[in-house]
C-alpha positions in Angstrom: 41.8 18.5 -6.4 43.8 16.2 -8.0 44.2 15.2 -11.9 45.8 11.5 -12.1 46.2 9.9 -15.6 45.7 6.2 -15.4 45.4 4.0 -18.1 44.8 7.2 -20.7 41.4 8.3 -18.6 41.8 11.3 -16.7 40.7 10.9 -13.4 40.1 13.3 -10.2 40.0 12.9 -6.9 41.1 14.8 -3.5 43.8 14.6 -1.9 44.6 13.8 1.7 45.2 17.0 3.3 42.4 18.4 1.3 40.4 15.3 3.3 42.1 16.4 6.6 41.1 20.1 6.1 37.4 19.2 5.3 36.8 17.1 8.2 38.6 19.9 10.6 35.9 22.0 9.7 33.2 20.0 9.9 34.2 18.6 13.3 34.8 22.7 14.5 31.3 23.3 13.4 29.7 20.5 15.2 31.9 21.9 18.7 29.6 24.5 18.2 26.6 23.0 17.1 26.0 19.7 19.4 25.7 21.8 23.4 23.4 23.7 21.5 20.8 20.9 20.3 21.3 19.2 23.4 20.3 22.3 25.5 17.2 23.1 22.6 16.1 19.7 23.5 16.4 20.1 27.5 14.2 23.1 27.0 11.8 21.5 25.3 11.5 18.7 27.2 10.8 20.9 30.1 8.0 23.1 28.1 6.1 19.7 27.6 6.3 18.9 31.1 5.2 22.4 32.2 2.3 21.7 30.0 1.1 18.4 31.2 1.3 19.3 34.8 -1.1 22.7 33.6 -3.2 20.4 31.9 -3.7 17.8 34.8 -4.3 20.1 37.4 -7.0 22.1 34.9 -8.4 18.6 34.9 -8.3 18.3 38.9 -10.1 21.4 39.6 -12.8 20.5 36.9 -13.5 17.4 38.5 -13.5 19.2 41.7 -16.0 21.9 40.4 -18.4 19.1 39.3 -18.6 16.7 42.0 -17.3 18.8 44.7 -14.5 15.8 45.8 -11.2 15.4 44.4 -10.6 12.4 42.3 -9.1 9.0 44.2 -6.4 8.8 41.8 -5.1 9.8 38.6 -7.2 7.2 36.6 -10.4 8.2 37.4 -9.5 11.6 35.6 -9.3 9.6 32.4 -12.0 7.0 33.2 -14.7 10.1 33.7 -13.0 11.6 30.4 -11.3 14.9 32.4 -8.4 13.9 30.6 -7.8 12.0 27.2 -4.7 9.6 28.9 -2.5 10.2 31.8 0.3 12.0 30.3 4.1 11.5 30.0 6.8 12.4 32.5 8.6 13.8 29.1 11.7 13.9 32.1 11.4 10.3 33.4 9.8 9.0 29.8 7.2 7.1 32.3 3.5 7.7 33.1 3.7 6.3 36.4 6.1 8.6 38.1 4.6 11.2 39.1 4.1 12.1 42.8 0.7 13.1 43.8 0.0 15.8 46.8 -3.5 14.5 48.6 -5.5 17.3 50.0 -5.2 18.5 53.8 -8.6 17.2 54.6 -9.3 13.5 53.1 -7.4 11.8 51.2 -7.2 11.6 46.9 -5.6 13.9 44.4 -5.1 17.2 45.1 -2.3 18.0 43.2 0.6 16.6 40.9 4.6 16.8 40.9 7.0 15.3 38.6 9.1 12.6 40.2 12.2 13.6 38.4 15.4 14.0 40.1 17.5 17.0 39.1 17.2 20.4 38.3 15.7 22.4 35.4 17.6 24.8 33.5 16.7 27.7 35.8 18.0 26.1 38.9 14.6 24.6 40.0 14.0 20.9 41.1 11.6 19.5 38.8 9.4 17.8 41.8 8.8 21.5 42.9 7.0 22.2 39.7 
């Protein structure tokens, strides 16, 4: 730190390469730092999916177990109050992506993928969740 007399007041400041020093510290830190919120927030994003796809397909086979057909489509799940709202693709970010598996007999909703393209962290696509 620096001591500068001006006008008979003492004043302090830092100096340049005490600046330069700082920020090369900082900037090392955050090398390390950054890949590791973006993977924390990969991860996460997958949990949430994994959860919404166990939570709609609890809400197929309920629907199933009680009226003995599966549901049309994925509204009437929320319409007869098996599920709260359609959830989010947390991978797309839309509610209207995901790819629905009909039955082998009939036709309606059987099952649920995700329609994301790519892989999860463990190699995985995500529409083979």
């Amino acid at each position: 730190m620096e001591f500068r007399i001006v006008n008979g007041k003492q004043h302090r400041g830092f100096t340049l390469i005490e600046l330069l020093v700082v920020l090369a510290i900082m900037a090392s830190l955050l090398t390390l730092v950054v890949p590791r919120y973006f993977q924390q927030t990969d991860r996460a994003q997958e949990t949430v999916l994994k959860h919404n796809l166990v939570a709609v397909r609890d809400g197929i086979d309920k629907f199933f177990a009680d009226t003995g057909r599966y549901p049309s489509n994925l509204d009437e799940l929320v319409s007869k109050k098996y599920l709260r709202e359609l959830p989010l693709d947390p991978i797309t970010g839309k509610r209207d992506s995901w790819i629905i598996v009909a039955p082998e007999t009939g036709s309606g909703v059987y099952d649920l993928k995700s329609g994301a393209e790519g892989t999860s962290n463990d190699g995985t696509p995500y529409s083979s969740w």
